[in-house]
C-alpha positions as CSV (number, residue, x, y, z in Angstrom):
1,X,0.0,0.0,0.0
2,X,1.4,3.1,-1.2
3,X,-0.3,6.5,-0.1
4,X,0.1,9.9,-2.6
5,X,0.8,12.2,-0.9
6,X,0.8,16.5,-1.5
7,X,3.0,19.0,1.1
8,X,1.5,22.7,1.6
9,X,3.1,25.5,3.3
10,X,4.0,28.8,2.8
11,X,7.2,28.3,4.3
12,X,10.2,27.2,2.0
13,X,12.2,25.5,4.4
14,X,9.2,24.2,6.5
15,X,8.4,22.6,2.9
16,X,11.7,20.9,3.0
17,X,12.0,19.9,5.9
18,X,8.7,17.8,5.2
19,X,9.2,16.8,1.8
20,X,12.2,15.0,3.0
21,X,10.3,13.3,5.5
22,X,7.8,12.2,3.1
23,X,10.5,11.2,0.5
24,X,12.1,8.6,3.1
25,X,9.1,7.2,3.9
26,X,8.7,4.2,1.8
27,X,5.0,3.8,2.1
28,X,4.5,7.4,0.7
29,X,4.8,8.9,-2.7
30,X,5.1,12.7,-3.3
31,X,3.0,13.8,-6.0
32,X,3.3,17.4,-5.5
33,X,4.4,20.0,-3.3
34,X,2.5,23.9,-2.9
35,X,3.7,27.0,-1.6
36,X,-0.2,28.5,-1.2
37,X,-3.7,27.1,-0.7
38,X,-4.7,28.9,-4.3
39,X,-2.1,27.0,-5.9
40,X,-3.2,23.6,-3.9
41,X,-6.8,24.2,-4.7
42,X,-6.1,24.4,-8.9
43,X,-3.3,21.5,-8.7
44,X,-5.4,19.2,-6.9
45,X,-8.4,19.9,-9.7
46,X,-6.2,17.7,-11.8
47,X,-4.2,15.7,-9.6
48,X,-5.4,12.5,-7.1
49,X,-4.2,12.5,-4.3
50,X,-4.6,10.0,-1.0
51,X,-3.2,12.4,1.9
52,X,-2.0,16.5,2.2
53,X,-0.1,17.5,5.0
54,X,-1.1,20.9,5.3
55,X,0.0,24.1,7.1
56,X,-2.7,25.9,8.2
57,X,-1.8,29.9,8.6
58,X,-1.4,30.7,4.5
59,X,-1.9,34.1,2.7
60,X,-5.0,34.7,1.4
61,X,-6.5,31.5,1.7
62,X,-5.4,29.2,5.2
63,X,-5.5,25.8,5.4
64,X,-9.3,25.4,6.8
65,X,-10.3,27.5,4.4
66,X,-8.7,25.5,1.8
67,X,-10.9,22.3,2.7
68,X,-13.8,24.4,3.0
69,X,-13.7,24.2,-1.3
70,X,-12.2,21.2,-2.1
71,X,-14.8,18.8,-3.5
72,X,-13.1,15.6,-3.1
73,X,-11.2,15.7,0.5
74,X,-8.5,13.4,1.3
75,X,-7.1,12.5,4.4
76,X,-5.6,15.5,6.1
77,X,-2.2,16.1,8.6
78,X,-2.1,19.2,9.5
79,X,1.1,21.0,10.1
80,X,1.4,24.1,12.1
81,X,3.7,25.6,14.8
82,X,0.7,26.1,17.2
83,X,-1.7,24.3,19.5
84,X,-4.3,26.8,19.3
85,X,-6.0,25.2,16.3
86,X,-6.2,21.7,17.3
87,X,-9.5,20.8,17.9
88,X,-10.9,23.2,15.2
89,X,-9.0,20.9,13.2
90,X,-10.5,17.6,14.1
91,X,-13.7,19.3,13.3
92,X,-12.3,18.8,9.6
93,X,-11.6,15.5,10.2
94,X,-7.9,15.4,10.3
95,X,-6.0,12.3,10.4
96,X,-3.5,13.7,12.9
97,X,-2.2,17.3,13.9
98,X,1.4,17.6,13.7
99,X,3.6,20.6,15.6
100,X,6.7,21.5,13.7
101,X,9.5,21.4,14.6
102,X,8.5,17.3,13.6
103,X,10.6,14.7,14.4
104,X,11.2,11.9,12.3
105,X,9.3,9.3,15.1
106,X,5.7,11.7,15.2
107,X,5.6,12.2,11.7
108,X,6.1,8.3,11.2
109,X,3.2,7.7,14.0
110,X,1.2,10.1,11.8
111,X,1.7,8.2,8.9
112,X,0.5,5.0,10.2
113,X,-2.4,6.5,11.4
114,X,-3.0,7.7,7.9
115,X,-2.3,4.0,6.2
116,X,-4.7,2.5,9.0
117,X,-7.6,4.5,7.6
118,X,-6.7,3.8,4.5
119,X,-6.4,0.3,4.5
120,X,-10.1,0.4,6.4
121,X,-11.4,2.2,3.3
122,X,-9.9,0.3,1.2
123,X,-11.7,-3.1,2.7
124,X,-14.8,-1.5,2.9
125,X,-15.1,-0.3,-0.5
126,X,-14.3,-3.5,-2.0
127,X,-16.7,-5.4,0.1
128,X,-19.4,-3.0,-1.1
129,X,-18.1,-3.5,-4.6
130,X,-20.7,-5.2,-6.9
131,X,-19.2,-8.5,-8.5
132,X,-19.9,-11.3,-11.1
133,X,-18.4,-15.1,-11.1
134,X,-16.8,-16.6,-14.1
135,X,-15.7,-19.8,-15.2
136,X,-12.4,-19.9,-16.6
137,X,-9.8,-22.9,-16.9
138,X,-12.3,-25.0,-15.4
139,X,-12.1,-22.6,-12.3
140,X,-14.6,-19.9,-11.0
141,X,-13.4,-17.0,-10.8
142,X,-15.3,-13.4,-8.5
143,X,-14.4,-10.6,-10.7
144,X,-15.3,-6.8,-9.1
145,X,-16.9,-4.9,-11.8
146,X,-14.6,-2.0,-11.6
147,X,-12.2,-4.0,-12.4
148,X,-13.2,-4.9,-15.7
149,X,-11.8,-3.2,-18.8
150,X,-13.5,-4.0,-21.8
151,X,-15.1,-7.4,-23.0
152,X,-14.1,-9.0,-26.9
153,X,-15.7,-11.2,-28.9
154,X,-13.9,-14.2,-29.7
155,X,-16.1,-16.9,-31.4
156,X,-17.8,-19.4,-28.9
157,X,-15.7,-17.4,-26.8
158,X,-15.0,-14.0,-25.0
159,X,-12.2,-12.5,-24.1
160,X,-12.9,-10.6,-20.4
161,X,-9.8,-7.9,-20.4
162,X,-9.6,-6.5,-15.9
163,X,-6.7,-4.1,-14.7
164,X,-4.6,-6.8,-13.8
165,X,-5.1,-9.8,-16.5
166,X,-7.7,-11.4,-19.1
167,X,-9.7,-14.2,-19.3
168,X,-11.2,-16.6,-22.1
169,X,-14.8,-17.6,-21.4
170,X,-17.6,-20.1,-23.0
171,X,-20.2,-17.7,-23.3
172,X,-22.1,-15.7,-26.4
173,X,-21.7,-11.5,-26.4
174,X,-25.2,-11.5,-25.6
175,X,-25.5,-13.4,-22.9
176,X,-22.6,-11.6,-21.1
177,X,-24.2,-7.8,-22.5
178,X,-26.9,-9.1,-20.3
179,X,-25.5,-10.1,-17.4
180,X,-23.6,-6.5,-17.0
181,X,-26.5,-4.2,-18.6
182,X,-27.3,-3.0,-14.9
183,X,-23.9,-1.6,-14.5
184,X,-21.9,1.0,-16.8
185,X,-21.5,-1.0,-19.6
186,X,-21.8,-0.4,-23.3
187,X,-22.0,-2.4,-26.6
188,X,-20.0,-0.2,-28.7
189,X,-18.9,-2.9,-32.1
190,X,-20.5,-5.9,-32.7
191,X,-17.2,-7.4,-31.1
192,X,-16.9,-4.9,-28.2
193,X,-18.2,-3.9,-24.5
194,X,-16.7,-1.6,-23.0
195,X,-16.8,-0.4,-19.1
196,X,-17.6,3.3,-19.7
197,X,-16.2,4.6,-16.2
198,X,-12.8,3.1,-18.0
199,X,-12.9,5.5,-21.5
200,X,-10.3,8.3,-21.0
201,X,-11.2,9.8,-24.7
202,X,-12.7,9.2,-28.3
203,X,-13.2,10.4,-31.5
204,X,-15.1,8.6,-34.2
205,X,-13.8,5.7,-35.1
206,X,-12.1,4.5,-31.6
207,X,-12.4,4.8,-27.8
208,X,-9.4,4.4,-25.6
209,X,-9.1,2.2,-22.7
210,X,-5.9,2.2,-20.7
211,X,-3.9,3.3,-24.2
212,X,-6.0,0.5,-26.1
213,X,-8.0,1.1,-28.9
214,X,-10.9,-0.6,-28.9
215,X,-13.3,-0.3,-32.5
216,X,-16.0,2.2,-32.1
217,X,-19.1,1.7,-34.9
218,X,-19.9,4.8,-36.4
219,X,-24.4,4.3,-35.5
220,X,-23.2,3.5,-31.7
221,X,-20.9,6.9,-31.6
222,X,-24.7,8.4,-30.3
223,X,-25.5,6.4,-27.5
224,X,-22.2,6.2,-26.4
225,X,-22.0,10.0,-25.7
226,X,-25.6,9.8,-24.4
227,X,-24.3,7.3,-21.9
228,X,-21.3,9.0,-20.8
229,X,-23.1,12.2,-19.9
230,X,-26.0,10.2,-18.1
231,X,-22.8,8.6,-15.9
């Protein structure tokens, strides 16, 4: 389990200081690093991220304010040289509250805090997860329905492509459009399903899938832009 992880603070050598601590850590991974809440809130509009350790007294915009706008929160350290905001910041939900100076042993505590909530979430999202079973190799197989990719037609057969591997199955295109029509799924080609929440773009004559490019027919082009903006 590796957590992604942005640093704010106003402070260049504060920044630093945590960076490095962050960089040494081998269950995080720094993804970015802000000197202001303004340039936090446009970063993290195209950026992921699991965790932000965060200072809280910015310009313009402080730290609370900052999570006051952001639509999708992640888990939050706070890092300030003061006591005085502690429990207004487990009001927000923090994960911990960290006073600099930090030394290497409470920002590791900190961190394992973070990576226990983590790993909770992580459980309980994929036992909520919907699923199907599969036969494959004379095995069944439980295959989460996020996982899956795209599905091909290969004769008697399909091919089911997940994130981490395919699988050959006895079964018609019809029978498997059916048994995936009440999730995000889309008959794109004659050959092709494809898991909508999976398409990063498309023109025409394609859709792309994880830098695949999976056959688009030209009369499905409609529905499949009717189905993305009804996701």
């Amino acid at each position: 389990m590796n957590l992604r992880c942005v640093v704010v603070d106003d402070s260049s050598i504060q920044r630093m200081s945590i960076v490095k601590l962050v960089k040494e850590h081998p269950a995080l991974t720094l993804i970015a690093e802000y000197s202001s809440a303004v340039d936090t809130k446009k970063g993290l509009n195209d950026t992921e991220c699991d965790l932000i350790f965060l200072d809280i007294e910015m310009p313009i915009i402080n730290g609370f304010e900052l999570l006051d706008v952001l639509k999708n929160k992640p888990q939050i350290i706070f890092v300030t040289g003061k006591t005085e905001y502690a429990f207004k910041a487990f009001d927000y939900d923090a994960t911990d509250y960290l006073q600099k100076p930090i030394t290497q042993e409470r920002f590791n505590l900190g961190v394992d805090k973070a990576l226990e909530h983590h790993r909770l979430k992580f459980e309980s999202n994929t036992a909520e997860e919907e699923y199907i079973f599969i036969k494959s190799n004379l095995k069944k197989r439980k295959i989460f329905i996020n996982d899956i990719q795209w599905i091909e037609a290969l004769g008697d057969y399909i091919k089911l492509v997940t994130n981490e591997e395919s699988f050959v199955i006895l079964s018609t295109m019809k029978a498997f459009e059916k048994e995936v029509e009440e999730y995000s799924f889309l008959r794109i080609h004659k050959s092709y399903i494809v898991n909508l929440k999976k398409i990063k773009r498309f023109n025409s004559k394609f859709v792309e899938i994880n830098t695949e490019n999976i056959p688009l027919s030209r009369n499905k082009k409609k529905l499949l832009i009717e189905a993305l903006d009804n996701l």
